[in-house]
N, C-alpha and C positions, 0 to 999 in steps of 0.2 A: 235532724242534727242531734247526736249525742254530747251530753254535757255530764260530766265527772267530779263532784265538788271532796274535795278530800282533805279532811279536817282530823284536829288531833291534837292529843297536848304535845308540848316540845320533846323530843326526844322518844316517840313511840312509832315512830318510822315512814313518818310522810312523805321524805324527801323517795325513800326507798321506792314506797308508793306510787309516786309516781314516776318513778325511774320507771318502775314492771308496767304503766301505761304509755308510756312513751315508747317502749319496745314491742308495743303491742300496735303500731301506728297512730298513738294519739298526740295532738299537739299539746304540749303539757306549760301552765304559766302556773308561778310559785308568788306564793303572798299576794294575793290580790285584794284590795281593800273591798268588803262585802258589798259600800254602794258601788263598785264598777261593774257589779252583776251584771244589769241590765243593760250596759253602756257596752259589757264586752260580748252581750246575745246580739246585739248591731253589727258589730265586727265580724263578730264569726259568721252571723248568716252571708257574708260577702264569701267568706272563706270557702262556704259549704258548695256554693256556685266555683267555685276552683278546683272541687273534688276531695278536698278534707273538711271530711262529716264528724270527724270524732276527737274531741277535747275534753279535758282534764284543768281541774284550778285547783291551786293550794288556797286556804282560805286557814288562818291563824289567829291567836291571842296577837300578834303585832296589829290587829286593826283596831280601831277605839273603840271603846265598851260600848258605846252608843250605835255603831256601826255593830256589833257582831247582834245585840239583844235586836234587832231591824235582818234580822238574815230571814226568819221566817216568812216575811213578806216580802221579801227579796226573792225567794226562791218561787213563794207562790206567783211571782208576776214574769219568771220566768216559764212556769209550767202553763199558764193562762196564753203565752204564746207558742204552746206546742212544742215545745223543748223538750226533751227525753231528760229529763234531770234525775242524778242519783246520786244520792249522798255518803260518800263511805266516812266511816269517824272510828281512827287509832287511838289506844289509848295501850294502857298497861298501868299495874299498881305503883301508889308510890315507892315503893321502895326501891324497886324496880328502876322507878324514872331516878331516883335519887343518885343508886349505884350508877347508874349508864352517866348522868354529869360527873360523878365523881373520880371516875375511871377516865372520859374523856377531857375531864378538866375544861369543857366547854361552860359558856357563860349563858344560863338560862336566861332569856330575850325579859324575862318580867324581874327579876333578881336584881336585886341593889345593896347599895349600904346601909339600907334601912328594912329591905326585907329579903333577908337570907332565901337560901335553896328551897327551904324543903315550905316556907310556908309560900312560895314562888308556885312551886308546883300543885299547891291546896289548891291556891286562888285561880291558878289558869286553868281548872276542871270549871266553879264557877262562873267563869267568861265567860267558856265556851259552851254552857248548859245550853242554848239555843239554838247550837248546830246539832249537838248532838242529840236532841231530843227529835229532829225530823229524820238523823241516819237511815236507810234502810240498812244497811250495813255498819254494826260495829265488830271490829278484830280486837282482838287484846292479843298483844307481843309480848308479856310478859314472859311467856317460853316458847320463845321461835328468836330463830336466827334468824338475818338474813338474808339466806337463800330460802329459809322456810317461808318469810313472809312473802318476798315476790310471788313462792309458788302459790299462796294462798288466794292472793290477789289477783294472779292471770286468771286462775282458773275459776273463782267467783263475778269475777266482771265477765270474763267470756262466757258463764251461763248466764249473766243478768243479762247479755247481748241477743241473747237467741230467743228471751221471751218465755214466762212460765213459772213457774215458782222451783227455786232450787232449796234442795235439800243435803244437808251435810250432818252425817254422823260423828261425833266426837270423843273418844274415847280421854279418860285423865285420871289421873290419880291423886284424892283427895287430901293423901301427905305433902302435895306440892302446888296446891294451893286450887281454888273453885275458878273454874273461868268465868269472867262476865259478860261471853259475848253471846251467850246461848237463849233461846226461846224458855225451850223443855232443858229439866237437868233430871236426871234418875239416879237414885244410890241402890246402886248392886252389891254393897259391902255384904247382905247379909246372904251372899250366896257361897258354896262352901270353896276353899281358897287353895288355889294349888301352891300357891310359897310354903306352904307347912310339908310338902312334900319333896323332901331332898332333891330328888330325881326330875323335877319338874322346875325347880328354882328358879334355872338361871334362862328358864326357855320363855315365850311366850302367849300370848291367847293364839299365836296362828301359829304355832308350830301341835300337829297331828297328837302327839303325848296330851297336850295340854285342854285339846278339842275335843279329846277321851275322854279323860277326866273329869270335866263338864258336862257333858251329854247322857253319864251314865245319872246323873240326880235328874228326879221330875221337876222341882223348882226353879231348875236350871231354865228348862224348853217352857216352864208355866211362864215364868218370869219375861222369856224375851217376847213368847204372843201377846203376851197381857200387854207388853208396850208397843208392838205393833197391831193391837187392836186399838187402842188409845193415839195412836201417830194418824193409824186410817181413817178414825173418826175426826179428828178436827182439819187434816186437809183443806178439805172445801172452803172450809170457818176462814184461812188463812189465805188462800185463794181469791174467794169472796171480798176481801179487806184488799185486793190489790197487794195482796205481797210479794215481792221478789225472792225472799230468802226464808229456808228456818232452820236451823240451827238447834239439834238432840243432844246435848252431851249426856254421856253413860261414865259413870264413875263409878272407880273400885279402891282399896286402900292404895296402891302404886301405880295404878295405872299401866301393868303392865300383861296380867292375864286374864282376869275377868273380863271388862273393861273393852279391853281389844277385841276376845272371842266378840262377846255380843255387838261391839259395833261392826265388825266385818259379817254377823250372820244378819242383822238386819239392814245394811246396805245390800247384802246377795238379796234379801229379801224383795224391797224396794225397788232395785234395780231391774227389777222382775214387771213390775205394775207403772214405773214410773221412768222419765227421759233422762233428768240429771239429777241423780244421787251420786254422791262423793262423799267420803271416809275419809279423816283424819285420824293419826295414834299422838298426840302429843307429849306421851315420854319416851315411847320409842321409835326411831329413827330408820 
């Protein structure tokens, strides 16, 4: 039996979340209070004798602080009975979560007349420090739509399903702010920049001009072995620990040519030696 626990502060796309598992055949239950954990691993093993092996829980700041800080031994008395359990945890920056309430004029669940939005949304990081500190998976939605996030989701839960450590390249651009859902992060600012070159401006790291331009410097080709000598070395390390995911972002000023070239040459790269590599560009579309 597969078990999905998918956690998040309000407003960073859990419902979404598990919308993209429910179309993926799982049976998906929203707000579950953390002690029904164990109560609802009873239930479903009935289920799993019916022929649905595979569910998803929303698990939130709506449960009492005393139930959320009890989730890690929650979860270990579900894995203690052979439950496939994985924990994904959304989040995105405040400001972020601030605009998305303030645009939808929705009423954040912890928000009152004694404590406004934004320190609403401080505090429900705090609650939920106990889920998120067992995630194998954390996404930050701060720049993804969503269709961006469903697609990120199918396609990370369906490698976490086949077993093995999945790797995903990330390219970004550091004027629009650091992701924080990565392992490894690299800065490639100091490699030499095709925006300075008219003709190149408006294109990107995968368009042919811009792949030139790059290939013709040796810091360029030093720079991307030297991080995939450094990826191939700790593999094992991260394998070894039972991990299901890791997560490279390569950062450049826009995230739009550096950036892109090297995470598509070291996904060709990887996809070479290894089963599931996947690339991300998250400024361009």
């Amino acid at each position: 039996m597969k078990l999905k626990i998918i956690s998040g502060r309000s407003g960073s796309g859990k419902s979404i979340a598990l919308h993209a598992l429910e179309d993926l055949g799982y049976y998906c239950i929203d707000n579950l209070p953390v002690t029904m954990l164990p109560l609802l691993a009873d239930e479903l093993s009935n289920q799993v004798d019916s022929g649905q092996s595979d569910f998803a829980v929303g698990v939130d700041a709506r449960s009492l602080h005393t139930d959320l800080n009890n989730f890690p031994g929650a979860l270990q008395r579900l894995r203690e009975r052979d439950i496939d359990c994985e924990v994904l945890y959304l989040d995105a920056s405040d400001s972020t979560l601030l605009k998305r309430f303030s645009e939808t004029r929705r009423k954040h669940p912890l928000s009152n007349n004694d404590l406004p939005l934004f320190e609403a949304i401080k505090q429900e990081r705090e609650l939920l420090e106990p889920i998120s500190r067992q995630a194998e998976l954390l996404i930050d939605t701060s720049q993804t739509n969503v269709h961006q996030l469903r697609d990120i989701v199918c396609s990370r839960v369906t490698q976490y399903d086949q077993g093995g450590l999945s790797i995903q390249f990330q390219s970004f651009g550091f004027k629009h702010g650091v992701p924080i859902d990565v392992d490894f992060m690299f800065d490639i600012r100091c490699l030499p920049n095709p925006h300075w070159q008219s003709e190149l401006r408006s294109l990107t790291g995968q368009d042919q001009p811009v792949v030139d331009f790059l290939e013709q410097f040796k810091e360029v080709s030093e720079m991307r072995m030297d991080i995939c000598h450094f990826i191939e070395k700790w593999l094992s390390s991260f394998e070894a620990d039972n991990r299901s995911y890791l997560t490279v972002a390569i950062g450049c000023t826009g995230g739009q040519h550096r950036s892109v070239y090297m995470v598509d040459k070291l996904t060709e790269y990887f996809a070479q030696i290894r089963d599931k590599v996947v690339s991300r560009h998250r400024e361009i579309v």
